[in-house]
Structures are given as structure tokens and as C-alpha cells.
C-alpha positions as a Markdown table, in Angstrom:
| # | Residue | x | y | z |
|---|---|---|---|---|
| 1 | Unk | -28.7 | -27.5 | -22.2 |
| 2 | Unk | -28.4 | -26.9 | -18.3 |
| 3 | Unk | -24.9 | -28.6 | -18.2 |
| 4 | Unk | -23.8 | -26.6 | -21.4 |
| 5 | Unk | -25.1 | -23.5 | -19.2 |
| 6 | Unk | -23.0 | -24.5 | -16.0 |
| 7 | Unk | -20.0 | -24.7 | -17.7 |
| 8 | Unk | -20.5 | -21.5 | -19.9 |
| 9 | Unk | -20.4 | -19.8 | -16.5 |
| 10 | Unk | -17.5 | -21.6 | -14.9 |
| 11 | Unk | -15.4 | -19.2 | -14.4 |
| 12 | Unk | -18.0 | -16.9 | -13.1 |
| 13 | Unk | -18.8 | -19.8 | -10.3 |
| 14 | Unk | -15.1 | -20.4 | -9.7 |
| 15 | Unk | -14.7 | -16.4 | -9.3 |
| 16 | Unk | -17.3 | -16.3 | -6.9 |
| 17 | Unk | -16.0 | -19.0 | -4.9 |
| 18 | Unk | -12.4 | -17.6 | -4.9 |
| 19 | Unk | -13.8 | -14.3 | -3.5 |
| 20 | Unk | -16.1 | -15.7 | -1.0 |
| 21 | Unk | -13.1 | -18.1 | 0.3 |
| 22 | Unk | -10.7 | -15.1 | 0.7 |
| 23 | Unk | -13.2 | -12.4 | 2.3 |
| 24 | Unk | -14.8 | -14.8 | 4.2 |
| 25 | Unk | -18.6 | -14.1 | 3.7 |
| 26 | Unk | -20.6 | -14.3 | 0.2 |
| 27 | Unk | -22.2 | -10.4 | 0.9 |
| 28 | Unk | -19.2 | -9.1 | 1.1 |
| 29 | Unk | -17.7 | -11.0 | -1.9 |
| 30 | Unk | -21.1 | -9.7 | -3.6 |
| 31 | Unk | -20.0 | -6.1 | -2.7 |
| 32 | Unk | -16.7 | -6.2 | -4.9 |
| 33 | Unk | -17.5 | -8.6 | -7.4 |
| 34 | Unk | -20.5 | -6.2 | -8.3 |
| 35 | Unk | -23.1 | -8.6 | -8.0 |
| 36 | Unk | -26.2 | -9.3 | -5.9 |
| 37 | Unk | -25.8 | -11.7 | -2.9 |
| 38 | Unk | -28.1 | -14.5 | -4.4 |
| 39 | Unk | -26.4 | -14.4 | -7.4 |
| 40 | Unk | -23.1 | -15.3 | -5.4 |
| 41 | Unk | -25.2 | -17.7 | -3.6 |
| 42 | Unk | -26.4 | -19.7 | -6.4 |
| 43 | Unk | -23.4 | -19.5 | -8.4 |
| 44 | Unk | -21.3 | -21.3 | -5.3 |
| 45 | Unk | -24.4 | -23.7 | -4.9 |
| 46 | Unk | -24.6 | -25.0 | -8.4 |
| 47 | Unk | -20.6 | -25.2 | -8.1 |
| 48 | Unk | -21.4 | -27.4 | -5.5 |
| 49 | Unk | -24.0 | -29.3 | -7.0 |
| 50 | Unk | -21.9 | -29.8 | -9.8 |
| 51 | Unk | -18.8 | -31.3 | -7.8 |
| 52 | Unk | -21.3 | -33.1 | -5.7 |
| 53 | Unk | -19.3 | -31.5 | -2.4 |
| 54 | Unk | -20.1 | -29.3 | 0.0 |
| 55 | Unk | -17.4 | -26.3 | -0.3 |
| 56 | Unk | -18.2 | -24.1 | 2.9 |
| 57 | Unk | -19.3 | -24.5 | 6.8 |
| 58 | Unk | -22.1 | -21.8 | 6.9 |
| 59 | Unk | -22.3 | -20.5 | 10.2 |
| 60 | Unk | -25.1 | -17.3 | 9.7 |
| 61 | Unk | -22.9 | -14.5 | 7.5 |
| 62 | Unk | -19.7 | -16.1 | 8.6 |
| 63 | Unk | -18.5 | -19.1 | 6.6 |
| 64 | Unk | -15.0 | -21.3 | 6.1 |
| 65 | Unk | -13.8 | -23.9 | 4.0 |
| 66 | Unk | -14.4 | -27.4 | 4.2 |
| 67 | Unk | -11.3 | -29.4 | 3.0 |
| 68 | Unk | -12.9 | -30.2 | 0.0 |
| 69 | Unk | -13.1 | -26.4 | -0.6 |
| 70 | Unk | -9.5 | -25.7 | 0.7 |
| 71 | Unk | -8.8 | -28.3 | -1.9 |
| 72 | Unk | -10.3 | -26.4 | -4.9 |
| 73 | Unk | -9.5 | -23.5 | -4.2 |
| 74 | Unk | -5.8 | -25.0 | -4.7 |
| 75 | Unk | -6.8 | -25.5 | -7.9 |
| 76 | Unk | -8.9 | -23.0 | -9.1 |
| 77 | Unk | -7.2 | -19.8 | -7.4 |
| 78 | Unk | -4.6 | -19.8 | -10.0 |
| 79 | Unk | -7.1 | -21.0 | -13.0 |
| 80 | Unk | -9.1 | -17.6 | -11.8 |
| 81 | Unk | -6.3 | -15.5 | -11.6 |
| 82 | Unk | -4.8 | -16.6 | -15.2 |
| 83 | Unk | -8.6 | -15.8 | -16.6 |
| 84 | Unk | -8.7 | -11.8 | -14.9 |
| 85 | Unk | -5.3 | -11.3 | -16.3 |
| 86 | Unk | -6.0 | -12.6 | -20.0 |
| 87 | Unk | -6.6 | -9.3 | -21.4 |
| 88 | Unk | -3.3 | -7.9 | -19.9 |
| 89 | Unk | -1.5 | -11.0 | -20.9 |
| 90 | Unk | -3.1 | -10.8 | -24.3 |
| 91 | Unk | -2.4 | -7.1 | -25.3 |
| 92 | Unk | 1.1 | -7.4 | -24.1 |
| 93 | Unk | 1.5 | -10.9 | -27.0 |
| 94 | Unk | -0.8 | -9.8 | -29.9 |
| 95 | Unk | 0.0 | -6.2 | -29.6 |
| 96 | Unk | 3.4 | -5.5 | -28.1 |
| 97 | Unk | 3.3 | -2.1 | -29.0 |
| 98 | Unk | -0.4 | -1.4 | -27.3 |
| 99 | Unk | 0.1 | -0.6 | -23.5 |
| 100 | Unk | -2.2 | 0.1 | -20.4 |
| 101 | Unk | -1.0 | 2.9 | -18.5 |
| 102 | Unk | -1.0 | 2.9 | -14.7 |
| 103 | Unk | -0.7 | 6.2 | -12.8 |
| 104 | Unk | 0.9 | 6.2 | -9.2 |
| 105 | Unk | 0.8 | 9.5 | -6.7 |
| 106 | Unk | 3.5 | 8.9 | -4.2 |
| 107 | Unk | 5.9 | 11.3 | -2.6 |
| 108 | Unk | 10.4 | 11.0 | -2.5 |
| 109 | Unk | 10.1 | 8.2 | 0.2 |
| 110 | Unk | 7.9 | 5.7 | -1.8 |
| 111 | Unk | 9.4 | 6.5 | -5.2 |
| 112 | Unk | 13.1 | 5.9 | -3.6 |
| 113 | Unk | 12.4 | 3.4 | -1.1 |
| 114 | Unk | 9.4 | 1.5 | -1.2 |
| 115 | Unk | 8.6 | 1.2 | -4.5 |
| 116 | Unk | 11.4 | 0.1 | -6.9 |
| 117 | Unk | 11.6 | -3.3 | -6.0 |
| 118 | Unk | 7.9 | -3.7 | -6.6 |
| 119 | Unk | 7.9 | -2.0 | -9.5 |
| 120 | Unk | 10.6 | -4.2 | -10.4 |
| 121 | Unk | 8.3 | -7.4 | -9.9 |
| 122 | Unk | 5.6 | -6.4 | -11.9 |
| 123 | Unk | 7.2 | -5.2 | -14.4 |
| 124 | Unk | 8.6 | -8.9 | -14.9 |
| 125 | Unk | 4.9 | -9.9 | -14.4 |
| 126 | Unk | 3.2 | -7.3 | -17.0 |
| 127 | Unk | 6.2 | -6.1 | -19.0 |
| 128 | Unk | 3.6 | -4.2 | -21.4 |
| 129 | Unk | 2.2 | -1.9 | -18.8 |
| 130 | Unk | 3.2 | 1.6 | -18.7 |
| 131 | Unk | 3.6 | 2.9 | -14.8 |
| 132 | Unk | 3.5 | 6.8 | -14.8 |
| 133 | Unk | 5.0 | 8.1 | -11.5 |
| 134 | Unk | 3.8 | 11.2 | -10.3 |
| 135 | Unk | 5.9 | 12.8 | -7.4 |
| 136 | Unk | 3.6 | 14.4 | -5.6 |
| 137 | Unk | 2.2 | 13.9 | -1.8 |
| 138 | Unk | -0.6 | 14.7 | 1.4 |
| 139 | Unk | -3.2 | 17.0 | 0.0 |
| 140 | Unk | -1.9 | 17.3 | -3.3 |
| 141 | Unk | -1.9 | 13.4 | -3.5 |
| 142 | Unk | -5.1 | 13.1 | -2.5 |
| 143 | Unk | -6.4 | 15.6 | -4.8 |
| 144 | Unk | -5.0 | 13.6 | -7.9 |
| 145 | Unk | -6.5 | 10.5 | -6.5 |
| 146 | Unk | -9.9 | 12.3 | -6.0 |
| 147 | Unk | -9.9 | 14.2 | -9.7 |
| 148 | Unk | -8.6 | 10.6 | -11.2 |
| 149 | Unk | -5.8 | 12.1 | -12.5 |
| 150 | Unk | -3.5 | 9.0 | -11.0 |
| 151 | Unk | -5.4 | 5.3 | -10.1 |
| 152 | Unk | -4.4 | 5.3 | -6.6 |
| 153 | Unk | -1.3 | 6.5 | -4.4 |
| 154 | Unk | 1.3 | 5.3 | -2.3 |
| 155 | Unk | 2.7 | 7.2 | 0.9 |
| 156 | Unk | 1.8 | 8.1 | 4.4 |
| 157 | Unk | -2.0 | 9.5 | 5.7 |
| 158 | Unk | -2.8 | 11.4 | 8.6 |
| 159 | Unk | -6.5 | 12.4 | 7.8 |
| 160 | Unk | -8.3 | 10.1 | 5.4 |
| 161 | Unk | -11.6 | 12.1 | 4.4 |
| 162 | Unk | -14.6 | 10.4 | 3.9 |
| 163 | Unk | -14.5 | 9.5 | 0.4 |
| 164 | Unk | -11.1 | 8.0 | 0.1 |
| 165 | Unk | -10.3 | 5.0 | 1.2 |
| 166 | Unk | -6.9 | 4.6 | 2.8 |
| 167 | Unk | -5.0 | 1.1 | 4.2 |
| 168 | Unk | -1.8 | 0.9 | 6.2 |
| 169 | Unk | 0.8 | -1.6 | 4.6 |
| 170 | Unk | 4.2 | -0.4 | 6.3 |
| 171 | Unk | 5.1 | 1.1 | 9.9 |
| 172 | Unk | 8.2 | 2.9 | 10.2 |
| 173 | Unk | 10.0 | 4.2 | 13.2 |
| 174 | Unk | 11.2 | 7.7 | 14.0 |
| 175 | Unk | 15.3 | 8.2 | 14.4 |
| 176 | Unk | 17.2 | 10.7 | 15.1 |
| 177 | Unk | 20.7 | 11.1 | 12.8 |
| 178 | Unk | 23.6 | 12.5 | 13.7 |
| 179 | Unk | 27.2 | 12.6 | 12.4 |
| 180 | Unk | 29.4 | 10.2 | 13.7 |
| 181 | Unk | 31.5 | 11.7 | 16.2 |
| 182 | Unk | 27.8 | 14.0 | 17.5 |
| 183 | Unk | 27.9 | 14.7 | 21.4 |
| 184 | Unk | 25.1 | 12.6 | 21.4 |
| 185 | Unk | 26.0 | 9.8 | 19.8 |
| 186 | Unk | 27.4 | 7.9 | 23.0 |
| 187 | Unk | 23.8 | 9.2 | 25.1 |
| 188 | Unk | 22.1 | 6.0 | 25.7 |
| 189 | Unk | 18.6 | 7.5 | 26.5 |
| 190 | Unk | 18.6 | 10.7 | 24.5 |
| 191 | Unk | 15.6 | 13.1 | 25.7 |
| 192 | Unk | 13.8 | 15.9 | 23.6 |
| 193 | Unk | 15.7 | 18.2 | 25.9 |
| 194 | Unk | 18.7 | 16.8 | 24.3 |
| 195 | Unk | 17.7 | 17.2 | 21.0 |
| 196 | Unk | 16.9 | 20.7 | 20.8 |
| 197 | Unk | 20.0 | 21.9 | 22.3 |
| 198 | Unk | 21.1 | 21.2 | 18.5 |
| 199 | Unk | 20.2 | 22.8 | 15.2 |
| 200 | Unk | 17.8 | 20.8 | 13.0 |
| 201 | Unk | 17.9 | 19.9 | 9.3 |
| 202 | Unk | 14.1 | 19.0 | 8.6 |
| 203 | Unk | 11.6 | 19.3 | 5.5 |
| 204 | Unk | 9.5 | 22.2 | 4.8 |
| 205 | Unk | 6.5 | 23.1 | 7.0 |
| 206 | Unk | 4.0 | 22.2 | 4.5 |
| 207 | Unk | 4.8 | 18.8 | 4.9 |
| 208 | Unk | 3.7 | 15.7 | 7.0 |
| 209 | Unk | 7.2 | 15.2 | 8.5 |
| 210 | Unk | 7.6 | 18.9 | 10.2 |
| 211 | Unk | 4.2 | 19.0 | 11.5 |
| 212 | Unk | 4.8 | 16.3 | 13.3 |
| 213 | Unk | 8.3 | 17.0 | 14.6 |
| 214 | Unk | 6.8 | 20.8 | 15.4 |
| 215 | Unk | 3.7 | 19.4 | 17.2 |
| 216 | Unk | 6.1 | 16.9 | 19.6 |
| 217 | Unk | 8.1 | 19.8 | 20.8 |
| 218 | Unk | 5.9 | 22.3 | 20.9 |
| 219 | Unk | 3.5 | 19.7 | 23.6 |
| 220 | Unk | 6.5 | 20.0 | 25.8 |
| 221 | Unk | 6.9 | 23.4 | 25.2 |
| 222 | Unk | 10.3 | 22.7 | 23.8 |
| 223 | Unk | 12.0 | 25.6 | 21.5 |
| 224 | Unk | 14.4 | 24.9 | 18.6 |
| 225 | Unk | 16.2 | 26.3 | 15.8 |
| 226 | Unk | 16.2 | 25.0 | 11.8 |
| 227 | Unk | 20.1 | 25.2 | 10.1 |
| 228 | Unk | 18.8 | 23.6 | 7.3 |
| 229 | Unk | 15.1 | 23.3 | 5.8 |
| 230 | Unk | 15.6 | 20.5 | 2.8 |
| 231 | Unk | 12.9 | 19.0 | 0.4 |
| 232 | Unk | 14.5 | 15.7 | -0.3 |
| 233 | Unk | 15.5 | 12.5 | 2.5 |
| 234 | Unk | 18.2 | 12.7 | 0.2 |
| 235 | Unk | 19.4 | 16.2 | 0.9 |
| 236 | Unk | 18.7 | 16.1 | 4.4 |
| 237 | Unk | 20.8 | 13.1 | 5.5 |
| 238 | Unk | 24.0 | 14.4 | 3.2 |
| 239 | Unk | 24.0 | 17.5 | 5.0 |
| 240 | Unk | 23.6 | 15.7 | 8.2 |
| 241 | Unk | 26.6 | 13.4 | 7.1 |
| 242 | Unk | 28.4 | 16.9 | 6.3 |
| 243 | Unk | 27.6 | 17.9 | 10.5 |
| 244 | Unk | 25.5 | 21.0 | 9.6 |
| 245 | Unk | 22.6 | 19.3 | 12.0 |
| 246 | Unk | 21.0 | 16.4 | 13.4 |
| 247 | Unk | 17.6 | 15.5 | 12.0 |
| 248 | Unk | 14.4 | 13.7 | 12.8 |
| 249 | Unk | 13.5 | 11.1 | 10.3 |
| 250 | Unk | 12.0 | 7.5 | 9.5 |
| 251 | Unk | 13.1 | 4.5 | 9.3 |
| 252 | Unk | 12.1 | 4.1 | 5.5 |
| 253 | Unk | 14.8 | 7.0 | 4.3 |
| 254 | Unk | 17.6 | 4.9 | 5.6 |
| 255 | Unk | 18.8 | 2.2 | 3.5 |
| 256 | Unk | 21.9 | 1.2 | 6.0 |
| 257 | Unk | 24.7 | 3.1 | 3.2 |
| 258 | Unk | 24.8 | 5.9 | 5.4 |
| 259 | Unk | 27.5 | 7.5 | 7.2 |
| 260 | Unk | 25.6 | 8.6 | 10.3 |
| 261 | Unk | 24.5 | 7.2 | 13.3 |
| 262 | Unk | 20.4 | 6.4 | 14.1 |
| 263 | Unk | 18.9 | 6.5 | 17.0 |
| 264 | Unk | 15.3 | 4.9 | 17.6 |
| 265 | Unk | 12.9 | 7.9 | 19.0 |
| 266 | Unk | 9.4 | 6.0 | 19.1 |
| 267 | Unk | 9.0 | 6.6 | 23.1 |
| 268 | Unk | 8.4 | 11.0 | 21.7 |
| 269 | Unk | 7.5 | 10.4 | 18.1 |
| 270 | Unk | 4.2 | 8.2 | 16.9 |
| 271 | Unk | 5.7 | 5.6 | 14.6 |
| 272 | Unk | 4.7 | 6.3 | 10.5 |
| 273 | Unk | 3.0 | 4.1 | 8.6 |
| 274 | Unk | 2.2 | 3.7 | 4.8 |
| 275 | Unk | -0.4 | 2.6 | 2.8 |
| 276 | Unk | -2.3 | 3.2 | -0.3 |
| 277 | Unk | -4.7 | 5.1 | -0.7 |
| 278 | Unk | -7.9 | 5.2 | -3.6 |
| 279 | Unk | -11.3 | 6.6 | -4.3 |
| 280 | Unk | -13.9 | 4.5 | -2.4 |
| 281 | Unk | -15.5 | 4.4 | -5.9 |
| 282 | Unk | -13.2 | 3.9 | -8.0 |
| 283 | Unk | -13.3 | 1.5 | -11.2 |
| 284 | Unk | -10.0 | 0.5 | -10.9 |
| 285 | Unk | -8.4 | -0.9 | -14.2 |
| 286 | Unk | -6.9 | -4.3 | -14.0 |
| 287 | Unk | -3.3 | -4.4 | -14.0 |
| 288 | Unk | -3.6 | -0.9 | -11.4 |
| 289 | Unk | -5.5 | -3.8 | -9.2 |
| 290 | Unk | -2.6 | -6.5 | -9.9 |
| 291 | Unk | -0.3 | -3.7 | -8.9 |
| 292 | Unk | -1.9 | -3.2 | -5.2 |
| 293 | Unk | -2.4 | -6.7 | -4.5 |
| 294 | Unk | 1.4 | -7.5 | -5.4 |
| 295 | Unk | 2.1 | -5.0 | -2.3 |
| 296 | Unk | -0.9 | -5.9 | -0.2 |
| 297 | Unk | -2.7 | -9.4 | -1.6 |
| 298 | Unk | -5.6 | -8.8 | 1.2 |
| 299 | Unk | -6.0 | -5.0 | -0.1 |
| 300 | Unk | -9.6 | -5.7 | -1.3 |
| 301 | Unk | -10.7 | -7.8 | 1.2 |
| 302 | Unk | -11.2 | -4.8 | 2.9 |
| 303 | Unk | -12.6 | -2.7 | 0.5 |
């Protein structure tokens, strides 16, 4: 009966054990596996037990593999993995025409840039799940993320308010684009006195990209004048291209097809980073979890 018991809850044990290897503590694998600590405890104990090895060095909260743990979780990582996604995997063989939906807040830089070619990887992974993009960013993302109208969102984050949770995955660096042929294209150290002695092509004020720009310049009480104000990284970098400004962007917008010249402008301009960002209680579906760990695999680690 006891044996029959241990391996009814195999993959409970071997769950627990994956999750406490990766986060490094059995509390904290407790916290997002939505169980007690003692029931992580036992569950690794009798797993040990069982194997008749010991699987971690305690050391107080803190504790690592052994090699006979680094050698299981070898095997049981993708055993684990294979069992979370069964549902997924199932739907998408006995009911092709069933899909889970996953619903994505990110603004024109993560849609064009950042995520198609992981969209393009899961979708090979979980053909059967629907991804709904919604193009929307700052407040108005966060807004969709608190009132669960998308899972989670992708983009930059300046203030993360208390109830959202918010992870850097990608750092960016300002440039400056110009037209080939600028004056300013042969200045080897351009200064923000240089730069405003030329009209700028930059996004609308609401948006993160202006306030920062506007914030820079107006610390060193520098003045400037707007051709051009543009929604789209798109728009802005064709009318560059077409000499009606120079502009202040990041490095994610360029994709090296461009017929301008870039200039790196980190020593005025904080570099930009993006992440994803998510209810700090949130019951994320599966596959909306299996999307976030193909971008970050130790998102929830520190979660």
C-alpha cells in the first residue's frame, strides 16, 4: 500500500524536487508550487528514501545539489516538464479544433521586434494555441494586465506599482539617427548641444520614449524644436531616412536594413530595458506560463 502510495505521487515528488533544484530553497519552491513547506519537505524526503540517495546539501534555507541530485534532475526535468504540458499537448491531438487562447499587451517595439521570433518558437512548440496580440503600452498596458483582460505584457517599465510584478529581460541602448550625409555624422563625440541645434522627429508626449528624451534636455536646460511627432519606430526612422530630422531612439527599433546612420548616446540617455510584466496574483494558464519561460526560463524563480 505505501509503495503503491509513493508512486501514485511521483510526479508530485519529482515536481517538487525540480522546483526546489531550480529556485534553490524548498520555501520558496513551496511559494509557487502552492503548497505548504513540509509538504515540499516530505515529498523530496520520501523521494529520497525511495532512491536510497541523498538529493541536496542543506545548509539552513539555502540548499544545492548533490551529484546524485544533479544526476536526476537530468532525468526527471524533462519527464516533469512533458507531464505540466500533457493537457496542452493533449487538446492540440484529440481536439485539433479546441484551442487555449493566450493574450499578450505589448506596444510597436515588442510586436515588430522582440517578439516574432518567439512567437515563431512556440508556435512550433504548441501549434494549437491561439496568441491574441493586443497593441497597447505603459499605463494602458498595465491596466489590461491589472483588469485580466490580457495574461501578461511585454515592453518597457518605468514605475512598477505595487501589485504588478515586473522583470527586466532585454537592455537596449539610446542612438541617435541621422541621414547619411547629416553634419553630424562625421562628429566623433556628439554632445546634447549638438543635437538640439537640429529638429527632432520623436513619438508623442504621452509616451515613455519622449518623456525621457524631454526630461534629458530639459536637466541641462537645453531647448529644441519637433519637425515631426510620429506614433510608429517605423514612421519615425523613414522620415529620418527622407532628412526631415534626426531622432532619438533604441537600439531594439533598428534591425541593421536601415539607411541611416546610429550613433550610441548612453553617456546622456539611461539605457531601456524590457521585460514582462504580470499580476503578482495571477493564476496564470499553462501554455501563457510555457510562453514566458521560452523568453526568460528563470522568470519564476523570482516570482
Amino acid at each position: 500500500m505505501e509503495e503503491q502510495l509513493i508512486k501514485s505521487n511521483r510526479h508530485k515528488q519529482l515536481r517538487s524536487f525540480c522546483m526546489a533544484a531550480k529556485v534553490g530553497g524548498f520555501s520558496k519552491a513551496a511559494d509557487l508550487l502552492q503548497l505548504s513547506q513540509p509538504s515540499v519537505s516530505l515529498q523530496i524526503q520520501s523521494l529520497e528514501k525511495e532512491l536510497k540517495a541523498t538529493l541536496f546539501i542543506r545548509n539552513g534555507p539555502k540548499i544545492t545539489l548533490t551529484d546524485a541530485g544533479k544526476k536526476l534532475l537530468e532525468l526527471a526535468k524533462p519527464l516533469v516538464e512533458q507531464m505540466d504540458s500533457l493537457p496542452t499537448r493533449f487538446t492540440a491531438l484529440h481536439h485539433p479544433e479546441e484551442t487555449v487562447e493566450i493574450n499578450i499587451a505589448a506596444g510597436e517595439a515588442s510586436i515588430l521586434y522582440l517578439l516574432p521570433t518567439i512567437i515563431e518558437n512556440f508556435k512550433q512548440r504548441y501549434p494549437n494555441v491561439h496568441i491574441r496580440l493586443h497593441n497597447v503600452s505603459g499605463k494602458s498596458g498595465v491596466d489590461a494586465v491589472r483588469n485580466e483582460t490580457v495574461d501578461f505584457a511585454v515592453g518597457p517599465m518605468l514605475e512598477v506599482p505595487a501589485d504588478i510584478l515586473y522583470k527586466q529581460m532585454y537592455r537596449f541602448v539610446p542612438v541617435l539617427i541621422m541621414p547619411f550625409g547629416h553634419p553630424l555624422s562625421s562628429v566623433e563625440d556628439i554632445s546634447l548641444d549638438d543635437i538640439v541645434q537640429y529638429e527632432l522627429i520623436l513619438p508623442p508626449k504621452h509616451l515613455n520614449t519622449w518623456r525621457i528624451v524631454d526630461d534629458v534636455l530639459q536637466k541641462h536646460h537645453l531647448s529644441y524644436k519637433t519637425s515631426l511627432e510620429a506614433w510608429s519606430w517605423e514612421i519615425i526612422k523613414k522620415y529620418v531616412e527622407l532628412g526631415l530630422g534626426i531622432s532619438i531612439v533604441t537600439s531594439v527599433s533598428l534591425t541593421g536594413n536601415e539607411q541611416l546612420i546610429a550613433k550610441p548616446l548612453s553617456k546622456y540617455f539611461p539605457d531601456y530595458y524590457y521585460g514582462v510584466t504580470m499580476k503578482r496574483k495571477s493564476n496564470l494558464s499553462l501554455p501563457a506560463k510555457n510562453f514566458i519561460e521560452l523568453i526568460d526560463p528563470s522568470f519564476f524563480q523570482a516570482s
